[in-house]
C-alpha positions as a Markdown table, in Angstrom:
| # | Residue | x | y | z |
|---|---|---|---|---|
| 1 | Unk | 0.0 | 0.0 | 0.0 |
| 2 | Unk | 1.3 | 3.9 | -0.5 |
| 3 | Unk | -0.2 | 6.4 | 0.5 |
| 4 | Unk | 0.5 | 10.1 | 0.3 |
| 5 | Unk | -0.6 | 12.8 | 3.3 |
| 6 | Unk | -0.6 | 15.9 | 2.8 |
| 7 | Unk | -0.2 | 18.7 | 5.7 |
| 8 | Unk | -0.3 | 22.2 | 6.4 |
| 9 | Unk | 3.5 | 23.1 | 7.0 |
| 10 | Unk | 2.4 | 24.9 | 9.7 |
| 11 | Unk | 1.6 | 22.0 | 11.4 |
| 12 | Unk | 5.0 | 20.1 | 10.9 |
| 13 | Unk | 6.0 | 20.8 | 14.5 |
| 14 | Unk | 3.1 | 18.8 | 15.7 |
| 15 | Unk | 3.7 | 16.5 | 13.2 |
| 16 | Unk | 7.1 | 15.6 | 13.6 |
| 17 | Unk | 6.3 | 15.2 | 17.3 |
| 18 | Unk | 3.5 | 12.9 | 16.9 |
| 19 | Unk | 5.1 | 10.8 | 14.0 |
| 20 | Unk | 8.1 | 10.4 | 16.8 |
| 21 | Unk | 5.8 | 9.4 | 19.5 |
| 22 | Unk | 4.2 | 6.4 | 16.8 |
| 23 | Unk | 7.5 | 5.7 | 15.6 |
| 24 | Unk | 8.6 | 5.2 | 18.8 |
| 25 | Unk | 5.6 | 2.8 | 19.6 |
| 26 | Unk | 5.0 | -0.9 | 18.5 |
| 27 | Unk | 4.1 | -1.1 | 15.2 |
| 28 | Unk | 0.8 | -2.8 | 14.6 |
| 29 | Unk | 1.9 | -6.8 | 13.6 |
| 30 | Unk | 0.5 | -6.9 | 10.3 |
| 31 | Unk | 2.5 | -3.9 | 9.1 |
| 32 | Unk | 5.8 | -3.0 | 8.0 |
| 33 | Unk | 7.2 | 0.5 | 6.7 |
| 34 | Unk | 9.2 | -0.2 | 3.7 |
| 35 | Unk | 10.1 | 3.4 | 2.9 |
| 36 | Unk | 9.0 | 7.2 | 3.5 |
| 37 | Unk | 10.2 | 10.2 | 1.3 |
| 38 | Unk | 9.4 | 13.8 | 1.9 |
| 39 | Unk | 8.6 | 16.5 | -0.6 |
| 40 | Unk | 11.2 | 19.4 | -0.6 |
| 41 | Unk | 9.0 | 21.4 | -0.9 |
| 42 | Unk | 7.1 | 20.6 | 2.2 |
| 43 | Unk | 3.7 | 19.7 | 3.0 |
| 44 | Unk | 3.7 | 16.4 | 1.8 |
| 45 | Unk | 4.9 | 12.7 | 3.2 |
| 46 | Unk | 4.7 | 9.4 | 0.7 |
| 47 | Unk | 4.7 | 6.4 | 2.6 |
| 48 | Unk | 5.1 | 2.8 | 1.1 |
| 49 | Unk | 3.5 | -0.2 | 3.8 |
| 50 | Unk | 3.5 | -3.8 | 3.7 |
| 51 | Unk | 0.2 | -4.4 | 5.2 |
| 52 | Unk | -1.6 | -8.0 | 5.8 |
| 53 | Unk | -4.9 | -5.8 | 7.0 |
| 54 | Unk | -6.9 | -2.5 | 6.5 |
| 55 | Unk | -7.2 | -2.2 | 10.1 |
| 56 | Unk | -3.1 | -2.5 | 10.8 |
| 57 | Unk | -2.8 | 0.4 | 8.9 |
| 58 | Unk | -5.4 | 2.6 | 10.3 |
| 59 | Unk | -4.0 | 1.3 | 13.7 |
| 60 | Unk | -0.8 | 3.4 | 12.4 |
| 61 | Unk | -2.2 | 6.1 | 10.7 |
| 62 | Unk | -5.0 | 6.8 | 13.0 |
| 63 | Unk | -3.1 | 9.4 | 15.3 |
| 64 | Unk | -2.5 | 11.5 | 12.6 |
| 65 | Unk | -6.0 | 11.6 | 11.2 |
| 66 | Unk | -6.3 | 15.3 | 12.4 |
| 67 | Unk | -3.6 | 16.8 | 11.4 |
| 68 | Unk | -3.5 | 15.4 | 7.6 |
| 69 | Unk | -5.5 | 14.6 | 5.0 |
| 70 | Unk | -4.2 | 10.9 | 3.1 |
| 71 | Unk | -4.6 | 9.4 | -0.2 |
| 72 | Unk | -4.4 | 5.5 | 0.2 |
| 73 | Unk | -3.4 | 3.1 | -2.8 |
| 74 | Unk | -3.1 | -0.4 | -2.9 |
| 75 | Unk | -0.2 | -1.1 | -5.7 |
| 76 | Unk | 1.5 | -4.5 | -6.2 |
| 77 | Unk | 5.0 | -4.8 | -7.8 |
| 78 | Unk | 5.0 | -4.9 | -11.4 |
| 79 | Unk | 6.5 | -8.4 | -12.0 |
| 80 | Unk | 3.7 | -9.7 | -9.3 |
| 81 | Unk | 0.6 | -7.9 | -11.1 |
| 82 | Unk | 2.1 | -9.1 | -14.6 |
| 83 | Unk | 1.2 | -13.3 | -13.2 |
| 84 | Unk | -1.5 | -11.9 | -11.8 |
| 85 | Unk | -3.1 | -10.4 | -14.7 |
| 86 | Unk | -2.1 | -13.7 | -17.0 |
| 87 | Unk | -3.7 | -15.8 | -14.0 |
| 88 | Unk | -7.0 | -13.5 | -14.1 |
| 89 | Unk | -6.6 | -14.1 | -18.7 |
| 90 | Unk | -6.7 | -17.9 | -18.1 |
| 91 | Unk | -9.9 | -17.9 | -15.9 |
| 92 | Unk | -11.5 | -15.5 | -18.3 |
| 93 | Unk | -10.4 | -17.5 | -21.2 |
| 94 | Unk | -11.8 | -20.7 | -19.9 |
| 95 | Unk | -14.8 | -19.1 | -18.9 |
| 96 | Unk | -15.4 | -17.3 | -22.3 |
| 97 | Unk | -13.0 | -19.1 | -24.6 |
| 98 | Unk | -10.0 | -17.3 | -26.6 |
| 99 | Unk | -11.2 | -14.6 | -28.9 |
């Protein structure tokens, strides 16, 4: 999953604090943090998760639900979607034969 929050930079004080105080906290089982960038310019965090459930990753996110406003996508790695897709062709193909 990535998502991408956006925040008022004049809130990044509180931020920072309060993305310390989770970071410093157990991370919810089901979820991993692969990577975080932040825009240069400011205002803006992209996140990319490893999550098993929706609710691990509102467990980590909720804290800063006041202070942010986040964009959630669910992406796969390319290589990963590619079999998927050719899975999902078969079954359709079988179904509905070749055209």
């Amino acid at each position: 999953m990535l998502d991408i929050t956006t925040f008022d930079p004049g809130q990044g004080i509180e931020l920072f604090k309060r993305w310390e105080m989770v970071e410093s906290m157990e991370f919810p089982k089901g979820l991993k943090v692969i990577n975080q960038w932040f825009d240069a310019g400011g205002g803006r965090a992209i996140t990319l998760y490893d999550v098993e459930t929706i609710e691990d990753y509102m467990a980590y996110n909720f804290p800063f639900t006041d202070l942010c406003h986040v964009e959630v996508f669910p992406v796969m790695e390319a290589g990963d979607y590619k079999k998927f897709a050719a899975q999902q062709m078969e079954k359709l193909n079988s179904l509905y034969g070749s055209p």
